[in-house]
C-alpha positions in Angstrom: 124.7 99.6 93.7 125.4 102.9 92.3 122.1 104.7 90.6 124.5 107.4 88.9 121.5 109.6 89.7 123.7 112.0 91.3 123.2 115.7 90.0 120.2 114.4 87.9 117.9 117.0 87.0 114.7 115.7 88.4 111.2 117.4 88.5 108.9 115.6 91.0 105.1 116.1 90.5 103.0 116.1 93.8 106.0 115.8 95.8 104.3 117.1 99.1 103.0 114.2 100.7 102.7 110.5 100.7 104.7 108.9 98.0 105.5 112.1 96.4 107.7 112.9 99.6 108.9 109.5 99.8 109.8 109.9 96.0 111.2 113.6 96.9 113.7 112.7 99.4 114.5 109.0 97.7 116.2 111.3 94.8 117.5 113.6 97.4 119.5 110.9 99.3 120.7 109.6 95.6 122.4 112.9 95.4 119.5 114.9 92.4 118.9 118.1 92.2 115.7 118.8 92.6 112.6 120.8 91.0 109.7 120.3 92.7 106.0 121.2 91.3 102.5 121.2 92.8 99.4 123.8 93.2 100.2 124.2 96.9 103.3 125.3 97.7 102.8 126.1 101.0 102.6 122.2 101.5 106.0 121.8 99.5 108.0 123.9 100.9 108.8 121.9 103.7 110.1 118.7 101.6 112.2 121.1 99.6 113.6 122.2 103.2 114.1 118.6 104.3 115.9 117.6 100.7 117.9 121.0 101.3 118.8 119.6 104.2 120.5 116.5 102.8 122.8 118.7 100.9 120.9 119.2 97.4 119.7 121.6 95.4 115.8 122.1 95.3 113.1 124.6 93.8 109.8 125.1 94.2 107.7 126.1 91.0 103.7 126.5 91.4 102.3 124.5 88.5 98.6 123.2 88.1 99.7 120.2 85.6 95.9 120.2 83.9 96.8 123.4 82.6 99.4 123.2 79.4 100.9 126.8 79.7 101.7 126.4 83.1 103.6 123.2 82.4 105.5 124.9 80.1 106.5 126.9 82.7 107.9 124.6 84.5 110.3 123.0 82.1 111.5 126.4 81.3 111.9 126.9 84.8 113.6 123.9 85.7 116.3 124.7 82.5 116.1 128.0 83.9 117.5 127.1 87.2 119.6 124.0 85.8 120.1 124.4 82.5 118.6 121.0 81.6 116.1 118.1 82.3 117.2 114.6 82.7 114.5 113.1 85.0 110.3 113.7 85.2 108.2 112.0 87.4 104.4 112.1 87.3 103.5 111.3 91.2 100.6 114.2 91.1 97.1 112.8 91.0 93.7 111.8 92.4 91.6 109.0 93.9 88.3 110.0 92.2 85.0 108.9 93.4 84.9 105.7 95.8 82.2 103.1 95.9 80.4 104.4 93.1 79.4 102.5 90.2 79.6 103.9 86.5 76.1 105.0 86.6 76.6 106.8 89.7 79.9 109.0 88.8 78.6 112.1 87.4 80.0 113.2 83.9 82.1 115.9 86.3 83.4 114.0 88.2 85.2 111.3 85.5 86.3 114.1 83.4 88.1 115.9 86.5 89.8 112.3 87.5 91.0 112.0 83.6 92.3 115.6 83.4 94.2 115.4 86.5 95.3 111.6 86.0 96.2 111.7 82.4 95.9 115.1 80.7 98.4 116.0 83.6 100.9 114.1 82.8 100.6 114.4 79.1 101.5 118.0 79.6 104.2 117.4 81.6 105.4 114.7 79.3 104.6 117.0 76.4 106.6 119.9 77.9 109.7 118.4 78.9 110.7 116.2 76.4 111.5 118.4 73.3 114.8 119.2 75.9 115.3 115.9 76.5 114.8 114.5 72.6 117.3 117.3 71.6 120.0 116.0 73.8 119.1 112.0 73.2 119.0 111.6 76.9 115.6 111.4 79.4 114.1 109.1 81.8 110.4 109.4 82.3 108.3 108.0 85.4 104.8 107.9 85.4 102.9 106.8 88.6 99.6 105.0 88.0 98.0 102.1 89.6 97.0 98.5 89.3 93.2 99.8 89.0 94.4 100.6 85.6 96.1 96.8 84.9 93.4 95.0 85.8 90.2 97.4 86.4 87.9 97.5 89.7 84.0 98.1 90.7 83.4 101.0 92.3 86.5 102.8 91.0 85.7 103.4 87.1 86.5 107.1 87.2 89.6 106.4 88.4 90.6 103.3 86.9 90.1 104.9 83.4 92.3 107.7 84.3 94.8 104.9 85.0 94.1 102.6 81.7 94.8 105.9 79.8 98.0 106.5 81.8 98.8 103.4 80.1 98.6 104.3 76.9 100.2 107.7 77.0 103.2 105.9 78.6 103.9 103.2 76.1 103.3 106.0 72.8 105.8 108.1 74.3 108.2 105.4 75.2 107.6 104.0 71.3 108.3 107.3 69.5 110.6 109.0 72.3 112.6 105.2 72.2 114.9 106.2 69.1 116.0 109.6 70.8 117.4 107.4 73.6 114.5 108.4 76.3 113.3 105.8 78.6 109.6 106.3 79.3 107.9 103.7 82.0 104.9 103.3 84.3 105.4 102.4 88.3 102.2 100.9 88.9 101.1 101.0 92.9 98.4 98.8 94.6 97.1 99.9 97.8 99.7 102.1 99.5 99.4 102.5 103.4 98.3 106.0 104.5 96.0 108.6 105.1 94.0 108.1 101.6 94.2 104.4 102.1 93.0 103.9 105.8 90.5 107.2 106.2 88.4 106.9 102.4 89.3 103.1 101.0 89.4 101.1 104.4 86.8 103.3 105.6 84.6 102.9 102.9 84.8 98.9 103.1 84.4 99.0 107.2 81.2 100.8 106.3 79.7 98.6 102.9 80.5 95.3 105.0 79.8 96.9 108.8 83.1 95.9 109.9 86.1 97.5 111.6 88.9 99.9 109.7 92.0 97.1 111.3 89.4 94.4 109.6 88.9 96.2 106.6 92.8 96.5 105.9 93.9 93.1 107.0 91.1 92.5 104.1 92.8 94.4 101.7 96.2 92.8 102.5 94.8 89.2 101.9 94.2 89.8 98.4 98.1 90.1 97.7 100.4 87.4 97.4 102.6 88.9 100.1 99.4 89.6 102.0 101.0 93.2 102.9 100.1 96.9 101.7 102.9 98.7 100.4 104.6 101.7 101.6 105.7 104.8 100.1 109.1 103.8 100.3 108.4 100.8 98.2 106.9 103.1 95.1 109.5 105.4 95.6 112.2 102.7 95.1 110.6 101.5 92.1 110.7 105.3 90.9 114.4 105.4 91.8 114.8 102.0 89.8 113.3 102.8 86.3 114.8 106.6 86.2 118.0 105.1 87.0 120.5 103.3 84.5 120.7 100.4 85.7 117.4 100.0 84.0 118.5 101.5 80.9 117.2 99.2 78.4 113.9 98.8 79.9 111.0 101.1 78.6 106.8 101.5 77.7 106.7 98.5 80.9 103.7 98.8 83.8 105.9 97.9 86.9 103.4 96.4 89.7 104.5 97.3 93.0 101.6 95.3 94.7 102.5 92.8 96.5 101.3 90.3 94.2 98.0 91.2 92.7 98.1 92.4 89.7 99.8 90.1 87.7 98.9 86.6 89.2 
């Protein structure tokens, strides 16, 4: 199936590891050219090299997205570069305190979970999509999380941030709709890797005095599938909702879980 995401102007949010990588060079092999945004850039430069590599275009820009003015600058970097924006995706964010309750997470710690989770993409959102209401064309993606579809003890920070993700996504998608702008949610359950085995897994093998294999075969059994997705599955789902072959699909929550969420 053809994507027709082909020299797309994308900007990828927290493209240098994990699913933002998997996002990175999913777009890359689909032919986009590529802006590519994060507070490190040391980290990023790499994926811009290997997406280079696969013969497309792709710039790095430093851009704390909790901080408006420099999100600014990166839309008008991107146009800049490429003279427009079609895609954004929101993959930047945070896990937030783990295995605390409410009344444990200190007033610090939910506010920086709920700047970086959802002010962040509000200013990226914000910023790009004057260019993309003037031309009556856009596709946003927001990554969030199931936490946010169905809520979780010992993740409240987080799951907030998430809920409020939510909401942001399906205003935009209602008042960006009649510009022709597409604005959706990919919503991930646990995805394998370094955050999921060394400070989830590890935190259950600890609680319950159990092994970190016994603690993720745990967490697969809760999904209908009884497996933990991969990177590559999120980043297909991206790929899928900034595409057109989901054109008249928009303000949506798409579980890519396993089956959790919504059964």
């Amino acid at each position: 199936m053809n994507l027709q995401l082909r020299d797309k102007v994308t900007v990828i949010t927290g493209p240098a590891k994990g699913m933002g990588r998997a996002v990175t060079l999913a777009f890359a092999r689909e032919g986009a050219q590529l802006v590519l945004a994060g507070r490190d850039v040391a980290a990023i430069e790499p994926v811009a090299a290997e997406a280079l590599a696969l013969g497309v275009p792709a710039i790095v820009v430093p851009c704390d997205m909790t901080d408006a003015a420099q999100t600014e600058a990166l839309a008008a970097a991107a146009v800049s570069r490429f003279g427009r924006i079609d895609i954004m995706v929101n993959v930047a964010g945070g896990s937030g305190p783990i295995g605390k309750t409410g009344w444990e997470t200190s007033a610090e710690e939910f506010s920086d979970i709920v700047e970086l989770n959802m002010t962040g993409c509000f200013n990226t959102m914000h910023a790009v999509l004057p260019g993309m209401i003037a031309r009556k064309s856009g596709k946003v993606v927001n990554v969030g999380g199931t936490f946010g579809m169905r809520g979780r003890a010992g993740r409240t920070a987080y799951s907030a941030s998430k809920w409020g993700l939510r909401g942001l996504t399906k205003s935009f998608a209602l008042e960006a709709g009649p510009f022709g702008i597409n604005v959706n949610c990919v919503a991930p359950g646990m995805v394998d890797g370094p955050r999921f085995r060394e400070k989830v897994c590890a935190n259950m093998a600890d609680k319950l005095g159990i092994t970190l294999e016994e603690a993720m075969t745990r967490h697969a059994a809760d999904y209908a599938l009884r497996r933990v997705s991969t990177d590559e599955d999120i980043a297909n789902a991206c790929l899928f909702l900034a595409s057109e072959v989901s054109r008249q699909i928009t303000g949506v929550d798409l579980p890519v879980d396993g089956g959790w969420a919504m059964l």
